[in-house]
C-alpha positions as CSV (number, residue, x, y, z in Angstrom):
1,X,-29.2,-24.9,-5.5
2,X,-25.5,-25.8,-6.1
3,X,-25.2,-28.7,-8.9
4,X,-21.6,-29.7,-8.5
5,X,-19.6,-32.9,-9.4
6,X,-18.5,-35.6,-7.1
7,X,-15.1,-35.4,-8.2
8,X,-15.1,-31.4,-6.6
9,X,-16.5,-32.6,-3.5
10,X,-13.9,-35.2,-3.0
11,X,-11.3,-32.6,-3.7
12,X,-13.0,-30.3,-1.0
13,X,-12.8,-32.8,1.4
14,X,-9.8,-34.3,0.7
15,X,-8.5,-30.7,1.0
16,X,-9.8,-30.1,4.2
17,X,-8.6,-33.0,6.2
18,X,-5.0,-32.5,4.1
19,X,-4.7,-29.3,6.1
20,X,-6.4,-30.7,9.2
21,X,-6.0,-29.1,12.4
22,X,-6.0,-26.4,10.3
23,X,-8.5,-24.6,8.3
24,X,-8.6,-25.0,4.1
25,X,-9.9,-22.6,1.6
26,X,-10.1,-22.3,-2.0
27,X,-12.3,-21.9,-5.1
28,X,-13.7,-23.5,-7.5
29,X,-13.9,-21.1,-10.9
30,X,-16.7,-21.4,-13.8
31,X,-17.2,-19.6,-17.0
32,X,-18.5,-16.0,-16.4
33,X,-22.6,-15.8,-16.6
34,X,-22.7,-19.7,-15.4
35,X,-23.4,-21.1,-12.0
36,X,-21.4,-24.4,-12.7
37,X,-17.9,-25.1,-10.5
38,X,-15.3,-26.3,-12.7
39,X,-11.7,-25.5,-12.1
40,X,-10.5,-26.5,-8.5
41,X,-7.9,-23.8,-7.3
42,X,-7.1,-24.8,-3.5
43,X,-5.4,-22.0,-1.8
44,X,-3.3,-21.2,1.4
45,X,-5.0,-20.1,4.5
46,X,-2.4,-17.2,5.2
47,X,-3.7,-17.6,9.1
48,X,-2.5,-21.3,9.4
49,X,-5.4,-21.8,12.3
50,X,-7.7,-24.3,13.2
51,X,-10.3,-21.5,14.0
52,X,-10.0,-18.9,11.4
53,X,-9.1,-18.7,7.2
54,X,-7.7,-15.7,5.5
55,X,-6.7,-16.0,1.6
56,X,-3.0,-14.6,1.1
57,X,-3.6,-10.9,-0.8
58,X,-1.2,-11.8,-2.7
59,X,-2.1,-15.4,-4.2
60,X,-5.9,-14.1,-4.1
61,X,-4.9,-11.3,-6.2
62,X,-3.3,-14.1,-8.7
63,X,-6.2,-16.3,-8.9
64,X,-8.7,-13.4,-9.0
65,X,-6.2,-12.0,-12.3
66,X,-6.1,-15.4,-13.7
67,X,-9.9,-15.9,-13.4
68,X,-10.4,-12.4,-15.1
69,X,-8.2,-13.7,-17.8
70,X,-10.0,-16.9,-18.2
71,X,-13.1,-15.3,-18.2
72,X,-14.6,-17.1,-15.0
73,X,-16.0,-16.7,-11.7
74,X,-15.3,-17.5,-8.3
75,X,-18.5,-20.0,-8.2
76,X,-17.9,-21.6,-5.3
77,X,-15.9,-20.9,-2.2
78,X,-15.0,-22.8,0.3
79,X,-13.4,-23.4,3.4
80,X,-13.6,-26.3,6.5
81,X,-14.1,-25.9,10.3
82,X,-12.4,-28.3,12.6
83,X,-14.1,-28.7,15.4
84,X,-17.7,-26.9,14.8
85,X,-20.5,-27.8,12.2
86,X,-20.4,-26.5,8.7
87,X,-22.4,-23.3,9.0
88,X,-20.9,-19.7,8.5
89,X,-19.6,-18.2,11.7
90,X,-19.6,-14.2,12.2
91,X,-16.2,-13.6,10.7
92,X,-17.2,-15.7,7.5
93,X,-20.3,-13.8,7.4
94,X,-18.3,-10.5,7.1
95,X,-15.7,-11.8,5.0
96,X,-18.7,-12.6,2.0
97,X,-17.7,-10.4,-0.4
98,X,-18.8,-12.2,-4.0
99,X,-22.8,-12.2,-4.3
100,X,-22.9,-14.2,-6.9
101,X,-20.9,-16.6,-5.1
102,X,-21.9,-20.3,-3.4
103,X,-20.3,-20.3,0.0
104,X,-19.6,-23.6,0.7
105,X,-18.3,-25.2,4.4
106,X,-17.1,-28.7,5.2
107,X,-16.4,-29.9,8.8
108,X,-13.6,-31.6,9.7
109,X,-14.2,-32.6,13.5
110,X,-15.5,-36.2,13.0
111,X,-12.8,-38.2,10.8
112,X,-15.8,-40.9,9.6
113,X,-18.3,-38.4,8.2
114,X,-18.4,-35.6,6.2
115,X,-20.1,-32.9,6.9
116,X,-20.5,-30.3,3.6
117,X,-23.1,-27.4,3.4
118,X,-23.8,-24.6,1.0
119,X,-24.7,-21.2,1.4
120,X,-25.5,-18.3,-0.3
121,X,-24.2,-15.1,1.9
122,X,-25.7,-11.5,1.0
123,X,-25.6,-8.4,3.1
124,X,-24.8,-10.4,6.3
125,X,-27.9,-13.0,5.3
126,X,-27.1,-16.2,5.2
127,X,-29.2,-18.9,3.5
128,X,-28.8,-22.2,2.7
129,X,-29.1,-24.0,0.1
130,X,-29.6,-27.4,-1.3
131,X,-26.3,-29.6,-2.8
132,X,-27.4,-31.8,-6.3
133,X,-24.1,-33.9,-6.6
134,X,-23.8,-35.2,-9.8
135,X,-21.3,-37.7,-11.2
C-alpha cells in the first residue's frame, strides 16, 4: 500500500494537467530504507508527447545524484496518460526499472475527475496496489 499525503497528490495532478496534452513525469524522493514520498521533484518529459514519457538522461542523472547525496529513494514515480485510464501500458511496463519503487499513473482525459492509481511493477508484473491519502 502507498500512504502518501494530499498535498503530493495535488502536486501530481496539478502537474499533469500543467503539461496537458502532454504527458508529465517525476518523482517523489524519501529517506533510503523508508517507503514514505516526501520531496516532490517534477521533471521534463524529454518526448514532449501526449502518448509517451521519457526522463531527460541528463536531468535523471541529476536527480538520481542529488537523491544519492541526500540519502533517499525514488519512492514514487509517476507520470499521466491523456486520453487512456491510469494503468501501465507496455512501454511503462519495460521502462520499470526501480523495484522498490511505487509506480504511480494519473489520467488526464476527463478535466472533472481524477483518475490516480498505484502500482508496484517487477519483472514485467504489474500489480496494484491500494492509495491511503493522508492529510
Amino acid at each position: 500500500m502507498l500512504t502518501i499525503s494530499q498535498d503530493l497528490v495535488d502536486r501530481i495532478v496539478a502537474h499533469a494537467r500543467a503539461d496537458h496534452p502532454d504527458e508529465a513525469c517525476g518523482v517523489i524522493a524519501g529517506p533510503v530504507g523508508s517507503d514514505r514520498p516526501e520531496r516532490f521533484i517534477p521533471m521534463e518529459n524529454a518526448e514532449r508527447s501526449p502518448t509517451f514519457y521519457r526522463f531527460d538522461s541528463m536531468e535523471q542523472l541529476r536527480v538520481w545524484r542529488e537523491m544519492d547525496d541526500r540519502d533517499e529513494t525514488p519512492v514514487v514515480i509517476y507520470h499521466s496518460h491523456t486520453a487512456t485510464e491510469a494503468y501501465p501500458s507496455r512501454t511503462d511496463i519495460s521502462y520499470a526499472s526501480e523495484p522498490d519503487a511505487h509506480y504511480v499513473l494519473v489520467s488526464t482525459r476527463e478535466e472533472d475527475k481524477v483518475e490516480l492509481r498505484s502500482y508496484r511493477i517487477l519483472d514485467g508484473v504489474v500489480t496494484e496496489e491500494e492509495i491511503g491519502i493522508v492529510q
